[in-house]
N, C-alpha and C positions, 0 to 999 in steps of 0.2 A: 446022104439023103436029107439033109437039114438046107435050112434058109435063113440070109441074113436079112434081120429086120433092125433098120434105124432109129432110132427115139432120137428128139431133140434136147439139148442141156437145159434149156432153159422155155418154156411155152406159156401162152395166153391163152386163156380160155371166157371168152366174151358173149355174151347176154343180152340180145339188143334185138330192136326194129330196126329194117336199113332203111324203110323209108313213112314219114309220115302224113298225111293230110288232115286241115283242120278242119271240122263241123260246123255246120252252118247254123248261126245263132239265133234264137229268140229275139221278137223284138223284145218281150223282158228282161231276157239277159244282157241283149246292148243297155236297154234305159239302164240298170243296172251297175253298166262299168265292166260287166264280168269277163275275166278271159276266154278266150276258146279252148272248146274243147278239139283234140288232136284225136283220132285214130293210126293205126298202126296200117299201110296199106301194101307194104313190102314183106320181105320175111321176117318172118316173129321170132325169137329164140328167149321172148324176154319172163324172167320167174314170177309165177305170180304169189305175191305171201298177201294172208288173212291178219286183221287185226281184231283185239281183244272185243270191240263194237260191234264187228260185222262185217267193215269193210274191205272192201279189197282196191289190190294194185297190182301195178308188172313194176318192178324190178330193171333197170337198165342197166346193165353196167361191164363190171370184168374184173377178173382175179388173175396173177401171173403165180408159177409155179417152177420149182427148181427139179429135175430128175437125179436120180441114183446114181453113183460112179463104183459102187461095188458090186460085183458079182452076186452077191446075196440077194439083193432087193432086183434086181435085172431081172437074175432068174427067176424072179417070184412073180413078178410084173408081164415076165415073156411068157412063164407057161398061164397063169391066168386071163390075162388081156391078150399079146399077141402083136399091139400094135398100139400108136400111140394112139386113132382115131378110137379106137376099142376102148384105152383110156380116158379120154376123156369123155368120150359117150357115159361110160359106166361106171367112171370113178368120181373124176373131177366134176360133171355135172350131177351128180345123186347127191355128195357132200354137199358142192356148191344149195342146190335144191332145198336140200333138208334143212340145213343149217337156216339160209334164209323165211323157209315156211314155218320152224321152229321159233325165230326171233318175232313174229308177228304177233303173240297172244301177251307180250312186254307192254302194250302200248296201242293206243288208239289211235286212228287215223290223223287227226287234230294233232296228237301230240307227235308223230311222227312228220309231219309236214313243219311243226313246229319246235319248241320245245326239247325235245327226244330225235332229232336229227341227225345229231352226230351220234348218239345212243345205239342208233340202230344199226351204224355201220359198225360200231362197237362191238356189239351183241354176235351180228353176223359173223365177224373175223375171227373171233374169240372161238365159236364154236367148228366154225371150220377147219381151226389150226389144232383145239383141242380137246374137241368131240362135243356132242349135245346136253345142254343141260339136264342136270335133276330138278324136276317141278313140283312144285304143289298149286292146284287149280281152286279158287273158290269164286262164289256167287259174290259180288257185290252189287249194292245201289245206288247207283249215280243222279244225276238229272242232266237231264239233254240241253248243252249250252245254249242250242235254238229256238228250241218250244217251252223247255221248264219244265219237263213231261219227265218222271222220274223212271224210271228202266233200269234192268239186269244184266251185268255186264259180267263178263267171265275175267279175272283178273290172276295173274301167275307171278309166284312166288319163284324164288332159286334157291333151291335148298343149299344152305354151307354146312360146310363143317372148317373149327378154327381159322375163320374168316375166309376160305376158299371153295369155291363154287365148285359143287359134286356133279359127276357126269353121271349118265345114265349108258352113254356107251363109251368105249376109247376112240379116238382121232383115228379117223379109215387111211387118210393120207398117212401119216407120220408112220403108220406100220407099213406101208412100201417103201420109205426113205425118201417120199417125196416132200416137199416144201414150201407150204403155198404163202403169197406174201403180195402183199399190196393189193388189197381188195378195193371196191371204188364202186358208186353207186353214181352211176353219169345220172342218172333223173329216177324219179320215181310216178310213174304215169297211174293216176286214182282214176278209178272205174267215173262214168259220168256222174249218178246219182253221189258218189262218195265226191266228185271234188266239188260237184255244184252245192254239199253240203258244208265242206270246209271253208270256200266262199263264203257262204252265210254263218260262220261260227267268225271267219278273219274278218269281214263287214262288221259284225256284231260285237266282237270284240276292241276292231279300229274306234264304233262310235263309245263304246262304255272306257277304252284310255282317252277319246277326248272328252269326254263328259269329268272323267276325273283328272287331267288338265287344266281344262274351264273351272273345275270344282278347286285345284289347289290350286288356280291362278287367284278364283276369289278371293279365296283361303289368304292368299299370300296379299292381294290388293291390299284384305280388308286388315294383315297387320300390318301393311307398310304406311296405310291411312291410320291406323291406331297409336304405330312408333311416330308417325310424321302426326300425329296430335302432341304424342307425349311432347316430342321434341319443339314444337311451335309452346305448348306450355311450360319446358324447359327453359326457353327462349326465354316468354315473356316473365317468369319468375325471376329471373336473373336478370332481367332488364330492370324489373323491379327492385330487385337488388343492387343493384347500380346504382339506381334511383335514388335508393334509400342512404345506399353509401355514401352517395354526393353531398343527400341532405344532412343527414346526420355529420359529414364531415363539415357542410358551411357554417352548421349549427354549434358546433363545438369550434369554427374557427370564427363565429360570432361569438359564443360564451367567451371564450379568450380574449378579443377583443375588449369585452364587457369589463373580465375582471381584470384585465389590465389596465383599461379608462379609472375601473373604481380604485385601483390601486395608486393609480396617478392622482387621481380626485383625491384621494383620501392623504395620501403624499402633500397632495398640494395644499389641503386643508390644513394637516398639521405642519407645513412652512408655515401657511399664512397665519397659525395661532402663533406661531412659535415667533415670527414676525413680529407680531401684534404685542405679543407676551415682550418682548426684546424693546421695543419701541417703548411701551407702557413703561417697564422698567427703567428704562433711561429718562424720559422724562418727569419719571419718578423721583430717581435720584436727583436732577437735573435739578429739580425744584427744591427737591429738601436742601438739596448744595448751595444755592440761592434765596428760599424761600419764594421762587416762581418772582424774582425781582421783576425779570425781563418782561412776562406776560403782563404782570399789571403794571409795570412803566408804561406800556403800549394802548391797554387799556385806559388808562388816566390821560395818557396824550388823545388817546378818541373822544375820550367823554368832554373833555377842554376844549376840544376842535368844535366838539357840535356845539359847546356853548359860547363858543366865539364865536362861528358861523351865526346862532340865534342872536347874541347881541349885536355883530356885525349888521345884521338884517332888520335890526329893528327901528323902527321909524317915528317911537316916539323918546320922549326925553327920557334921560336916566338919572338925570339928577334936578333937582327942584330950580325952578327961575332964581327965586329969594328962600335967602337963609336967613331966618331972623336968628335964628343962637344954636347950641350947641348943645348937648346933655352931658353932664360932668362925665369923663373917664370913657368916652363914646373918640374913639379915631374921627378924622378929617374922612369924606368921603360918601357919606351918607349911607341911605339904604340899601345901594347898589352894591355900592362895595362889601355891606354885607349878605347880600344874598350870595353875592360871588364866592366869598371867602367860604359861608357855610355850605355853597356844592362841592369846593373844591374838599372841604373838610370829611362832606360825605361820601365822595369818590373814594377820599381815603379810607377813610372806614372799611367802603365798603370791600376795597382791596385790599383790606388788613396791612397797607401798606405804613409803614413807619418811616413820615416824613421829617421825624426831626435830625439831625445832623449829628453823626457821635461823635461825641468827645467838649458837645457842645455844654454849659451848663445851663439849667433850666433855674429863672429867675420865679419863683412864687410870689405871686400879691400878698404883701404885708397883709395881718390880719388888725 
């Protein structure tokens, strides 16, 4: 009197609109840029979960599941369910449900569209494989990214213990021996008022990171103008320094110059004393060795020239027409010939020269 009922090994259990239509937009929201918003205009199946702000969404998506191959969880599954349709009415979509409506009070809309994205499918998977968490709820106070307007937000805690997250009930699955796995969130569709608000928080946000792009491009302009100062005044210090190197080196390869002239000068000076000194000395000697014969021979022949030249040139007489007599012990020759004999006398003189003859002997006038 019993009935054979099939389960399948392995099933999907999916979460969706099958069909959508978009709404027709504001002209504000076109000037805007804003995307459309979509309605759901086919069958619905999609979860709706609440966030810690207020907002709501559906849920698109789908979870697959493994069934039981022992008799134990079979039989517990055939007398309570009955059927797989039974199942997943009553099992897999309450889990699925719950778990998702539970992960909503984690996170605000904003940050589940953002931020906290992959968090949430996180959150969801977690609870549905290993039951609901343990919470603690408190007041916080926020400010509303769009108006500035400060407001109370309900914010949830996960209670651990030794770094693991406490349930508040056991995993409904895992005590049938069933095994859910690869959860997936195909879209998350925000009610209108919730997404035309995240619009204006992703606008709002778009324009304050270009504000602080433009702000650290200045930022960044204004030290590459301050390094591209240093660096042109790097530049011209070192050009100066170059400057200075060149001068200072021609300057010191003038000083060189300098004191190698004076070195040469002063060389040359003390040749030319030394010259002069050498010179003087020999004609020194030269004379002492002589008595300077040679210079005053020379001199005595000039002084004779010029007074042979004058006698030469003279045009009156040098000796008397008439001699009437003679004066006793007076030579032949008159007066001429004695002025002659007394220049000739004073040349000598004057050249200290000693004309008399050696070895001659000198006759004295009897007295």
């Amino acid at each position: 009197f019993g009935k054979t009922t099939v389960y399948p090994k392995r099933a999907m259990y999916t979460f969706t609109c099958t069909e959508y239509k978009d709404m027709e937009q504001s002209a504000e929201q076109k000037a805007r840029g804003s995307a459309s918003h979509r309605e759901c205009s086919g069958q619905d199946t999609r979860i709706k979960i609440r966030f810690n702000e207020g907002g709501h969404g559906l849920i698109n998506g789908s979870i697959q599941f493994d069934m039981p191959l022992d008799a134990e969880n079979l039989t517990k599954i055939q007398s309570k369910f009955g059927s797989e349709e039974a199942i997943v009415r009553q099992l897999i979509h309450t889990v699925v449900d719950k778990s998702i409506y539970m992960s909503g009070p984690h996170m605000s809309s904003r940050e589940s569209f953002a931020e906290k994205r992959t968090d949430l499918v996180r959150i969801v998977e977690d609870q549905i494989e290993n039951g609901i968490y343990a919470t603690l709820q408190k007041e916080a106070k926020v400010k509303d990214p769009i108006t500035g307007v400060e407001k109370t937000v309900t914010q949830v805690e996960i209670i651990t213990k030794d770094g693991k997250p406490q349930r508040q009930e056991a995993a409904q699955l895992t005590a049938f021996g069933i095994r859910p796995f690869n959860f997936t969130i195909k879209s998350l569709d925000y009610y209108e008022d919730v997404e035309r608000q995240i619009q204006q928080q992703q606008q709002l946000n778009m324009e304050v990171q270009i504000s602080i792009a433009e702000a650290k491009k200045a930022e960044q302009r204004a030290i590459t103008v301050a390094e591209q100062g240093k660096a042109n005044a790097a530049q011209a210090k070192w050009e100066q320094e170059v400057e200075k190197a060149k001068a200072v080196t021609k300057a010191e390869q003038e000083l060189e110059v300098a004191r190698l002239n004076a070195q040469a000068a002063e060389q040359f000076k003390r040749a030319e004393i030394l010259r002069g000194e050498g010179e003087g000395t020999r004609k020194r000697l030269v004379m002492q060795a002589d008595g300077g014969l040679q210079a005053k021979l020379e001199a005595i022949k000039e002084i004779n020239k010029y007074y042979a030249d004058a006698i030469k040139d003279y045009k009156g007489a040098w000796v008397p027409q008439i001699v009437m007599g003679g004066e006793v012990g007076r030579a032949p020759g008159g007066a001429a010939n004695d002025f002659i004999d007394l220049l000739k006398v004073k040349a000598a003189r004057d050249m200290a020269v000693d004309m008399s003859i050696a070895g001659r002997e000198q006759t004295k006038p009897k007295q």
